[in-house]
N, C-alpha and C positions, 0 to 999 in steps of 0.2 A: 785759916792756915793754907798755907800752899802747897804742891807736892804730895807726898806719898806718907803717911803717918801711919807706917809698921806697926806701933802699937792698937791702933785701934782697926785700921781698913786691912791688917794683915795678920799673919803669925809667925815671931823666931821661937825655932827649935834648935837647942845644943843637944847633937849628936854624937858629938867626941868633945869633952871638955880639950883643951890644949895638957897633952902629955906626949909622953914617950912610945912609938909604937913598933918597940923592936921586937923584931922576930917575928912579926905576923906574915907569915909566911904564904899562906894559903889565899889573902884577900877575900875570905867570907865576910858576908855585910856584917857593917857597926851594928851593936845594939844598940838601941832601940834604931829599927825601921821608921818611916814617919808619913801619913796617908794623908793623901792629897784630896779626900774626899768632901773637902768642904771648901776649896779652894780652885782656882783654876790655872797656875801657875807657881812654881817654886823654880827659886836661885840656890842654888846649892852653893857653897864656899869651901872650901876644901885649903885650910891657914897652913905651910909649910912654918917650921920655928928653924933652928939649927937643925944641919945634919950630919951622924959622924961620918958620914958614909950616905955618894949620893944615891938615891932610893931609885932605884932601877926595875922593881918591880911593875903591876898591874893595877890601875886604878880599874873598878868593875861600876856599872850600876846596873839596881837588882830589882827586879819583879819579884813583891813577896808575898807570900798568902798572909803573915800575922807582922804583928811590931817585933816578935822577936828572928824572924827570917821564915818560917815556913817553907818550905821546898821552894827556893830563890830561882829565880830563872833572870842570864845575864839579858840586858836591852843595850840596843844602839842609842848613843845621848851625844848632842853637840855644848860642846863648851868653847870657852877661853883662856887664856894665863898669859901670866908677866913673864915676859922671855928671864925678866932679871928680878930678881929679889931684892928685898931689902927698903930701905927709905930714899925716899924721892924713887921709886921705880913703882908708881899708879898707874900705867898705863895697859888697857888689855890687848891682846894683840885683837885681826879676827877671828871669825867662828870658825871653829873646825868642828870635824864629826866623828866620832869613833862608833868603831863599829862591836857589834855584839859581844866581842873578844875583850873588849880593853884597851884602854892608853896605856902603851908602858910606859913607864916614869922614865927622866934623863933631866939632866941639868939642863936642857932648853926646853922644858915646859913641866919641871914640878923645881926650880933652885931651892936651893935654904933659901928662910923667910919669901917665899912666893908664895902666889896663890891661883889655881884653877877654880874656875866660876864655871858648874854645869847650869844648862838653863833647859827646863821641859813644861811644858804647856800640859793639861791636863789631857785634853782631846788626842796629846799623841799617844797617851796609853791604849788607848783604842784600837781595834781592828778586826775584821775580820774573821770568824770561827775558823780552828786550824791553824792559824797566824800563831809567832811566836808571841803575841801581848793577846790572841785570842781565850775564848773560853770561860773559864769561871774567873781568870785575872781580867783586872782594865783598872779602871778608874778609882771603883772602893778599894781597890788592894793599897797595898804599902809598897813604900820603894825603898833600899836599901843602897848603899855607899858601901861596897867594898876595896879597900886599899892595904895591900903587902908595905913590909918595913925587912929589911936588911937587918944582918945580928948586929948591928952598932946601933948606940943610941941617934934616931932620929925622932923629930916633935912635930905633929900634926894638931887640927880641932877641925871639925866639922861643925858648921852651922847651916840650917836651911834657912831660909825665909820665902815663905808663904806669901802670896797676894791675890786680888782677884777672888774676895773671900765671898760665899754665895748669902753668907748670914752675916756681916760685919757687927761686932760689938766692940766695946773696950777689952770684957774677961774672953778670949775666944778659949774655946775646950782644948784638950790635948789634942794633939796630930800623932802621937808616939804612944798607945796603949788602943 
């Protein structure tokens, strides 16, 4: 085989099935959080579907003590996204970085049918005691995808995928409990 075989050298976790996510107003993390603690790298996917209404809110990502959020602390995360949605629009732009606060969303970089790809290395949960990723959080902990939705129906999924797994099998264990 050649390349990267997700199923066995890695692990995908669905984090938001593809539905409707109006009204979440707040951007506390999805449930289930998903822990990076066997892994050394995850891609996040963050799938836009329609939206009635473009989503102008806060995309978050979350330092969490458990899989269901635990006292969430936001983190600075560098991603990507299709300026354009839709088909035949594959192309990511480059990285950018957001800071502790959030992307707020807009039609050039969350459209209907787009997609934001965050990307974090395991080692950058790390840091320093005192630091905001210090302390009892880093690496074992859980991360969390927080995203607000507008009162109109808009369609989001979140998928992670895992790689860089430190134990590679075919069955790998949950990353989300």
């Amino acid at each position: 085989m050649n390349g990267f075989n997700i199923s066995e050298a890695g692990h995908v976790a669905v984090l938001l099935p593809p539905q409707s996510i109006t009204g979440d107003s707040d951007a506390t993390p999805v449930n289930p959080a998903f822990s990076m603690k066997g892994y050394k790298h995850a891609t996040i996917l963050i799938i836009w579907g329609a939206e009635a209404t473009q989503d102008a809110t806060t995309l978050l990502l979350y330092l969490c003590a458990t899989a269901a959020g635990g006292s969430p602390i936001a983190i600075p995360f560098n991603y990507y996204f299709q300026a354009a949605g839709g088909a035949g629009n594959d192309v990511l732009g480059s990285i950018n970085n957001a800071p502790a606060t959030g992307l707020v969303l807009a039609v050039g970089n969350a459209p209907p049918n787009g997609l934001i790809t965050i990307e974090i290395d395991a080692n950058e949960l790390e840091a320093a005691t005192g630091a905001p990723l210090g302390g009892s959080l880093g690496v074992d902990s859980y991360i969390g995808v927080g995203i607000g939705a507008p009162a109109a129906a808009d369609f989001c999924s979140i998928v992670v995928i895992l790689s860089g797994a430190r134990y590679a099998n075919v069955a790998s264990p949950t990353v989300t409990t």
